[in-house]
VOGU-3710 file (C-alpha; in Angstrom, 3 decimals, decimal comma):
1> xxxxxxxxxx> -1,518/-10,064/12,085  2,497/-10,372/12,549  4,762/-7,433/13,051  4,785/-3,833/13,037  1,793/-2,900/10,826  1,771/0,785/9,500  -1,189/2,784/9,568  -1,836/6,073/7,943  -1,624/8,420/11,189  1,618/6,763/11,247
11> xxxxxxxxxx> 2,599/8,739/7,872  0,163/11,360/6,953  0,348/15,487/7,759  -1,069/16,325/10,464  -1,108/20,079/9,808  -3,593/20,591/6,674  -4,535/23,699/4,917  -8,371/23,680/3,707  -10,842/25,437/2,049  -13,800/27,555/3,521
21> xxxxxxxxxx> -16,875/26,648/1,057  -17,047/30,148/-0,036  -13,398/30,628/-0,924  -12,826/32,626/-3,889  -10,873/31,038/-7,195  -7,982/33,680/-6,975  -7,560/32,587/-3,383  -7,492/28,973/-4,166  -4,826/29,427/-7,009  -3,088/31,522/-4,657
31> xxxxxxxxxx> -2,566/29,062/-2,131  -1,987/26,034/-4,330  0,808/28,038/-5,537  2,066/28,943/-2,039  1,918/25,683/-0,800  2,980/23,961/-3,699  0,332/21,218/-3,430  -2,068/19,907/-6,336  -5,462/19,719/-4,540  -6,799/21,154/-1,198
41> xxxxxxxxxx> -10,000/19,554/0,897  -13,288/22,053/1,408  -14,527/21,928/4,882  -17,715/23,045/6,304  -18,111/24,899/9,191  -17,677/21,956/11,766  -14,267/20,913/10,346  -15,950/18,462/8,220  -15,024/17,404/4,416  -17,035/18,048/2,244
51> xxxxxxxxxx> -15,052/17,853/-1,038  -11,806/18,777/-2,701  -10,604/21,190/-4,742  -7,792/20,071/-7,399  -5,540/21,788/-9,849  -8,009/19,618/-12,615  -11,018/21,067/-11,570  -9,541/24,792/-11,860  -8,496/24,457/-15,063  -11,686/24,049/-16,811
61> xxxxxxxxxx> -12,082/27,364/-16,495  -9,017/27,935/-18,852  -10,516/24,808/-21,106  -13,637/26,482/-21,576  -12,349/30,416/-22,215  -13,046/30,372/-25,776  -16,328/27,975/-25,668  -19,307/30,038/-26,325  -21,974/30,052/-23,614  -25,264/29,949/-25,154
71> xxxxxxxxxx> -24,085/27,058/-27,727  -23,516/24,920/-24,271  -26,568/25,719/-23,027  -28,771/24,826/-26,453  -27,270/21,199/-26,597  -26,166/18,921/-24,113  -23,516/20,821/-22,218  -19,938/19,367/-22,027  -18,881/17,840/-19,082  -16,906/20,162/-17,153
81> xxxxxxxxxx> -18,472/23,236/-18,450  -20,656/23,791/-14,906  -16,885/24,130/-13,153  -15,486/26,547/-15,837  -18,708/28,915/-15,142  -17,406/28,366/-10,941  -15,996/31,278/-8,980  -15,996/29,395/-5,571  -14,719/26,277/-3,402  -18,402/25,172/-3,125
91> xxxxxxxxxx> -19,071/25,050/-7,078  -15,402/23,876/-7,872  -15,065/20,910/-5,150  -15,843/17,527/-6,527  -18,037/15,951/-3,955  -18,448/13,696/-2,242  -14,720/13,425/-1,286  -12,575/10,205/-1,562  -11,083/10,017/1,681  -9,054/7,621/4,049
101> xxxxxxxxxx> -9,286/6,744/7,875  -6,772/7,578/9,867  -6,261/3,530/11,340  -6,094/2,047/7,601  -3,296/0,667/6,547  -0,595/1,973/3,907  -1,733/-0,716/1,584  -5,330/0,211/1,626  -4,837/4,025/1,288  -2,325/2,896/-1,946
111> xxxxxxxxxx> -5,273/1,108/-3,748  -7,854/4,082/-3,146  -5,772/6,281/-4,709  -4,864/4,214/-7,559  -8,430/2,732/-7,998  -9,405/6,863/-8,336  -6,722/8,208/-9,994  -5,650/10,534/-6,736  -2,739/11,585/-5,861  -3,276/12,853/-2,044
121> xxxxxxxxxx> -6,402/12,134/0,124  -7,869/13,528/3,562  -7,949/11,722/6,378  -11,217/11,683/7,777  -12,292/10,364/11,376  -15,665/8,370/11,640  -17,047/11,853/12,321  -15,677/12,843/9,250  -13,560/15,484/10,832  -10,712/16,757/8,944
131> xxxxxxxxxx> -7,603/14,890/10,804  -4,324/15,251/8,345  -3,469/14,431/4,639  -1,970/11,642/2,989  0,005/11,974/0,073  1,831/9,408/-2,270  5,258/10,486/-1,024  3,647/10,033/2,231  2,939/6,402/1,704  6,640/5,815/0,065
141> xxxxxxxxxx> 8,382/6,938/3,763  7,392/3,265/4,733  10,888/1,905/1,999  13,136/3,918/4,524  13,042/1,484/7,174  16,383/-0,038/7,815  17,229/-3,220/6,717  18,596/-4,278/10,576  14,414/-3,380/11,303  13,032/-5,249/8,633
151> xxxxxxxxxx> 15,853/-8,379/9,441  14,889/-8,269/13,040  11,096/-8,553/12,458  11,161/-11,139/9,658  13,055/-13,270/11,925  11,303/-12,744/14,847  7,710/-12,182/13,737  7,501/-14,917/10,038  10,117/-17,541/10,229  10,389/-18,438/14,101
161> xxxxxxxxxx> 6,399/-18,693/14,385  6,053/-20,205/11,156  8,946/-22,882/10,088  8,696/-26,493/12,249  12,240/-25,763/13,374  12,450/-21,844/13,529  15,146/-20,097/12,414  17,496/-23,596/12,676  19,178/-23,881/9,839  17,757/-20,205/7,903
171> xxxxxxxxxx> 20,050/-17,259/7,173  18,682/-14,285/6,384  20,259/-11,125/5,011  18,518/-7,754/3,568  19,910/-5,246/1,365  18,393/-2,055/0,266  14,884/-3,226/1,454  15,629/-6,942/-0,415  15,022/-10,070/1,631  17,173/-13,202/0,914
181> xxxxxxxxxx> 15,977/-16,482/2,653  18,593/-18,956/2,271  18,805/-22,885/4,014  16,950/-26,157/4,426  13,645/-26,314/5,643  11,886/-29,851/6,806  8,165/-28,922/5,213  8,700/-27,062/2,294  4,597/-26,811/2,198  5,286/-23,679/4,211
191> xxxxxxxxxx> 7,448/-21,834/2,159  4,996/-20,390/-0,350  3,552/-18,742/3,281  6,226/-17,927/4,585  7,425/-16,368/1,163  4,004/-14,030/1,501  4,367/-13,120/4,841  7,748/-11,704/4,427  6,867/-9,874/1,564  3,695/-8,318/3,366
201> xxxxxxxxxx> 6,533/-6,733/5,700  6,667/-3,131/6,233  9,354/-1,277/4,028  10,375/-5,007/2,510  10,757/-4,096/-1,560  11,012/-7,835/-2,852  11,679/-11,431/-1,452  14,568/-13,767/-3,008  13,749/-17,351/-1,513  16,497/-19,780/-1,577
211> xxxxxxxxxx> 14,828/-22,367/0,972  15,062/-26,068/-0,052  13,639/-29,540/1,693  16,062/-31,705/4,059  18,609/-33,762/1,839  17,506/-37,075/0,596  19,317/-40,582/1,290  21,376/-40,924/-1,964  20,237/-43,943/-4,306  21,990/-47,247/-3,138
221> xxxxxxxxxx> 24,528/-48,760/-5,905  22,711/-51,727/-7,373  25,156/-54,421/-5,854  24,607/-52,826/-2,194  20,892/-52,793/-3,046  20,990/-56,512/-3,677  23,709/-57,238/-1,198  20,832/-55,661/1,606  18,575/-57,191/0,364  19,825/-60,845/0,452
231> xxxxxxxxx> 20,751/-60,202/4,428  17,074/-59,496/5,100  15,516/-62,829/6,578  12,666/-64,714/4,691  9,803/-64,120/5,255  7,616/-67,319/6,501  4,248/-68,152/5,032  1,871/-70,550/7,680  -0,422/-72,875/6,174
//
């Protein structure tokens, strides 16, 4: 893989404030509050996750005030209704957690928390040890790379491994995090790569390409065409 690839330990807080299993719901709304955050991992006793604790699961209990106990228990009881009878981190959590490793990239750790709807996850070692948090303005930080970073490595890493004559002939210019490719290229079956790879930089927000092929031999006029071709010999056939 080409360039500077971003991982999640690259962008994710290191220094995470979990839940004990037995933590009480006062405490939990407590320190959501305190710490302004949305959702808060449970841990077990080794530092492990276990699950996680989000403002959504704490307010069934305010979803469910007026429901009436014994008519959830006769039928099939409403989903939710389990968490609005929970007083602790253990009965709250959802479980199993959705987590992230610590070496995946920012692109990965994007799609796992649209794909479940999250909007921070724990980073988890192969031990599944507790090792920071990831958040979405976590995975953003990556669009404040400076353009002179992003022009150095699309030069360096994509067009002078990629293009037949390197950078001979290419300007390139970024702005804001935009990419503009602009020159003559002599395989212009490459650019759609090329065009891919740039994108696929770090912190790059879109791609203009401008590249075009070499420049063709204009058209002869039709009295030079015949004029050349009346001062090519015959041709002989033997017999």
């Amino acid at each position: 893989m080409h360039g500077t690839v971003y991982t999640v330990s690259d962008v994710m807080t290191r220094t995470v404030v979990a839940l004990a299993a037995g933590a009480a719901f006062k405490e939990i709304v407590r320190t959501m509050e305190g710490r302004r955050i949305s959702a808060l991992p449970v841990v077990d006793t080794g530092n492990r996750v276990i699950g996680v604790v989000s403002e959504a699961d704490l307010l069934r209990k305010e979803e469910f005030r007026d429901s009436a106990p014994d008519r959830g228990q006769r039928a099939r009881p409403p989903a939710g209704l389990d968490k609005a009878r929970a007083v602790t981190a253990a009965d709250l959590m959802t479980a199993p957690a959705v987590t992230v490793h610590p070496d995946a990239t920012l692109g990965t750790a994007a799609r796992v928390m649209a794909r479940r709807r999250v909007k921070r996850l724990p980073v988890v070692g192969d031990d599944g040890v507790l090792r920071g948090i990831v958040s979405r303005s976590d995975l953003l930080r990556v669009f404040l790379r400076p353009d002179e970073a992003i022009e150095e490595e699309v030069r360096r890493d994509v067009l002078a491994g990629r293009l037949p004559d390197g950078l001979e002939g290419i300007d390139v210019a970024v702005r804001e995090g935009v990419v503009r490719l602009t020159g003559r290229v002599r395989d212009t079956s490459v650019v759609p790569l090329v065009l891919r790879l740039v994108r696929s930089v770090e912190g790059v927000v879109d791609v203009r390409g401008e590249l075009t092929g070499p420049p063709h031999r204009p058209a002869l006029e039709p009295d030079l065409a015949q004029q050349e071709d009346s001062e090519r010999p015959a041709s002989r056939t033997s017999v």
